[in-house]
C-alpha positions as CSV (number, residue, x, y, z in Angstrom):
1,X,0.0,0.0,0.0
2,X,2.6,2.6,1.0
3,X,6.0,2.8,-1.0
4,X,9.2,3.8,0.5
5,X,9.8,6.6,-1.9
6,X,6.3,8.4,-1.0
7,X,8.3,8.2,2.6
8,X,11.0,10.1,0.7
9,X,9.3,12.5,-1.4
10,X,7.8,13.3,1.7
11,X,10.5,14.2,4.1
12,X,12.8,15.9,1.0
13,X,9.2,18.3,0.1
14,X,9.1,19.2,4.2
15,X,12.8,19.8,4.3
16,X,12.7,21.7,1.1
17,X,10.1,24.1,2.3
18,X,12.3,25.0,5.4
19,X,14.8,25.4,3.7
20,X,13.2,27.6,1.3
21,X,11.5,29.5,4.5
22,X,15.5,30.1,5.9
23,X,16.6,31.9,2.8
24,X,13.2,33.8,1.5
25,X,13.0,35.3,5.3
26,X,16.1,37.7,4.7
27,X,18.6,38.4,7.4
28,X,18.6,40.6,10.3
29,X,16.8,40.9,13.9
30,X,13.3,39.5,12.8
31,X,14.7,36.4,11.2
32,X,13.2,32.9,12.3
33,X,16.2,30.6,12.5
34,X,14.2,28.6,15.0
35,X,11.0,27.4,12.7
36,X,13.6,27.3,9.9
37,X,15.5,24.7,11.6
38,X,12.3,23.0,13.3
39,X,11.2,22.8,9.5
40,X,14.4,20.7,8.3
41,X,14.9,18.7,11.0
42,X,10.9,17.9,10.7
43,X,11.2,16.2,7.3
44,X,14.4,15.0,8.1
45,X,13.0,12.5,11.4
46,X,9.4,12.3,9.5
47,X,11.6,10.8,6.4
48,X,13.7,8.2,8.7
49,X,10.8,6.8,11.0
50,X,8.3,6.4,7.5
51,X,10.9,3.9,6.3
52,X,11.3,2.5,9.6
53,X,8.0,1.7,10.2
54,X,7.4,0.4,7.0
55,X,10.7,-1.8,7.0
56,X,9.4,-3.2,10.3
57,X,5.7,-4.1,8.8
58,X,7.8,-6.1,5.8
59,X,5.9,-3.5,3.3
60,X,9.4,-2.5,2.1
């Protein structure tokens, strides 16, 4: 039902938009280094426990 690469695609778009969010914001005072970072890490872990999870119901 669920493919590994969805898992991917997944995790890469997430860390993609905070990465996107980090550089569009500017630099200076009012930038948010904190959601920025919060954003990649995000995709990163949701990325690595997908394929966990589906490694460990034998789906992969």
């Amino acid at each position: 039902m669920f493919a590994w690469r969805n898992a991917i695609f997944a995790g890469i778009a997430v860390t993609v938009v905070g990465v996107a969010y980090w550089l569009l914001q500017g630099h200076g005072e009012t930038m948010d280094r904190t959601g920025a970072t919060m954003l990649i890490s995000l995709g990163a872990a949701m990325a690595f426990v997908f394929i966990i999870l589906l490694r460990g119901t034998r789906e992969l």
